[in-house]
Steps between C-alpha positions, in 0.01 A plus 500: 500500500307345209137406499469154449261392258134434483423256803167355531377486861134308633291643755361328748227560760156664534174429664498841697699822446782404721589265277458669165585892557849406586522258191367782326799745615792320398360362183473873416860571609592215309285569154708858587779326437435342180403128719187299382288402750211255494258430774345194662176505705147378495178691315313617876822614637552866500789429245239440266420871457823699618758325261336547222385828554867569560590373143618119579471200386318290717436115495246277690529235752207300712648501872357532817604535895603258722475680804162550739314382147321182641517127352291575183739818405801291600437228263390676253819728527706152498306390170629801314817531614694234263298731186604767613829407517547324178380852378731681627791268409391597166434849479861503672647321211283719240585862670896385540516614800815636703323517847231500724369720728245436799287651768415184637119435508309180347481616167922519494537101617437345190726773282783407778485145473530552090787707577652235721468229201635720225776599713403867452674716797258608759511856713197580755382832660347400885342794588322412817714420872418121451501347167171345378466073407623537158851700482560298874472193269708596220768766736766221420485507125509877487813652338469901705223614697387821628358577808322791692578400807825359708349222682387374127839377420529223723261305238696523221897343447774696663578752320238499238248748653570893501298773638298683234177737497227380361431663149255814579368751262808830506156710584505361878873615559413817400196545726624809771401493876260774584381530845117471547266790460167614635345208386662151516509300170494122523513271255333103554557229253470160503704435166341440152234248641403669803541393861130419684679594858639816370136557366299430778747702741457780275129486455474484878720783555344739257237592782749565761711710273227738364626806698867493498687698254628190302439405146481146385635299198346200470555222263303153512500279232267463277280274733420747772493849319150539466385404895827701671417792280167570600622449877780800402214687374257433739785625792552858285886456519737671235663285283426224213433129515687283212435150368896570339753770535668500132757745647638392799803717586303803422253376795806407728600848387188684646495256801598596879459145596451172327290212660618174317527109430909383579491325144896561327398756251267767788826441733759640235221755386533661814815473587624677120174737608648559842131461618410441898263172505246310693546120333275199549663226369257235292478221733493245242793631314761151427687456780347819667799684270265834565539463881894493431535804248257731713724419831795544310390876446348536890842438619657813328222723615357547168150284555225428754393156472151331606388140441208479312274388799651820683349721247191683521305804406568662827890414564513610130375815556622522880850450288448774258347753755840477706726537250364802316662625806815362502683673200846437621421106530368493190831637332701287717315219360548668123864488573523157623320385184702644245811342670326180444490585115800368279427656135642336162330178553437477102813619425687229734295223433596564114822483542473161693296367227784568272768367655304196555423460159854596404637257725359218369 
């Protein structure tokens, strides 16, 4: 089969890794290919810093949320959008573009509406159970989408939507079960920014966990480093404390147990990983999507799942304490997870692209 020629493909989505990791992955699998792709997104997003550092083009938008944002954010957000959009009609025209991909997110609305004007075909990745305010409002004009999970096709046209993993670094897949030793290795994270509940659960569990055999990976965002390290160091456990983990399969690697957020990207992380989990979804997530993914992996048996008012230093630790004990739950939980994992999520989602764009 030949290779068609050099297609040119926009990116769009970011704010927060689950939006622009994913991006990231198939724009690489499409660069692979010989594909141009140019990105969308606003300067404080975390696209900002990843795409270019990844080697693409990136151009700038001024957008905002709609959602839980109060009246001043909401107007303001209404203000820019007809900007932002003539923008995007534009650097649409300029790129020539085939397609568009998005992750959804604020910072992909005005990109989609551009799309929509210029007629340039549309396919969307929905990584999370329930779809979040911006690809529910544009589901109709989208040519293919991809979803993670079953109950996610019922938002988009019959037969539009197909099943697809979400695009995870090849060094999770390869991750191996090992059964826990002496001492029990957990990892907490709260994502690039941190998670304040995680933090405070942790810092109040420290005490509590000072003479077990476990050893602790903790990462906090940049925010709470400094105060939850001196509580680690104050409690004499083993292990490190972490504003950022800049290798994070390596620390899924080393880890007996993870202790998460139910955000997209953590939920395919450690289901590629085949990683047993505690999750605490973020309450405030859009349309509680968090709640969703993190049940969607405590009804296979890979995850434990606590609300975020549930949590607390002592169930944290009470949690940790009991399963150090429980080796064969833990690798029944492994194995559930890593039948939740679908790999070739870039490689799919490329393909789509280019039948979309060839289509057209």
């Amino acid at each position: 089969m030949n290779q068609p020629a050099q297609l040119r493909f926009v990116m769009a989505g970011g704010g927060t890794g689950g939006h622009v990791l994913p991006l990231l992955a198939v724009a690489s699998e499409l660069r692979r290919r010989g594909h141009e792709c140019l990105f969308i997104g606003t300067r404080r997003g975390i696209e900002a810093r990843l795409a270019p550092a990844r080697g693409f083009s990136i151009e700038w938008i001024d957008i905002g949320g709609l959602q839980r944002v109060g009246l001043r954010q909401t107007l303001r957000t209404l203000f820019q959008l007809p900007a932002s959009v003539a923008r995007c009609s534009g650097l649409l025209s300029q790129f020539r573009a085939s397609a568009l991909f998005s992750l959804g997110g604020y910072a992909a609305a005005p990109p989609l509406l551009a799309a929509i004007l210029r007629r340039v075909p549309i396919a969307a990745m929905e990584p999370n159970a329930v779809p979040g305010l911006v690809t529910r409002r544009f589901a109709r004009f989208t040519r293919r989408a991809l979803v993670q999970f079953d109950e996610t096709r019922r938002f988009f046209p019959a037969g539009r939507a197909e099943l697809c993993g979400l695009p995870v670094r090849e060094e999770f897949f390869e991750i191996p079960w090992h059964p826990p030793g002496p001492v029990f290795r957990v990892l907490i994270t709260g994502g690039s920014r941190g998670s304040q509940t995680l933090n405070r659960a942790a810092r109040e569990a420290f005490p509590l966990l000072a003479q077990a055999p476990v050893h602790l990976t903790v990462q906090t965002g940049e925010a709470e480093q400094e105060i939850t390290a001196r509580a680690f160091a104050a409690a004499g456990l083993s292990g490190t404390v972490s504003a950022f983990l800049d290798d994070m399969p390596a620390a899924y690697g080393h880890a007996d147990f993870v202790i998460s957020r139910a955000g997209a990207g953590a939920v395919s992380e450690l289901a590629a990983a085949g990683r047993p989990s505690l999750l605490i979804p973020f309450p405030f997530a859009a349309d509680d999507h968090q709640r969703h993914n993190a049940e969607a992996l405590a009804r296979n048996g890979a995850a434990l799942v606590l609300t975020d008012n549930e949590l607390s230093g002592a169930r944290l630790a009470q949690t940790l304490l009991e399963l150090r004990t429980r080796p064969g739950q833990l690798e029944s939980m492994s194995q559930a997870a890593r039948a939740h994992a679908r790999p070739g999520g870039a490689a799919r989602a490329a393909d789509i692209l280019v039948e979309v764009a060839l289509a057209h």
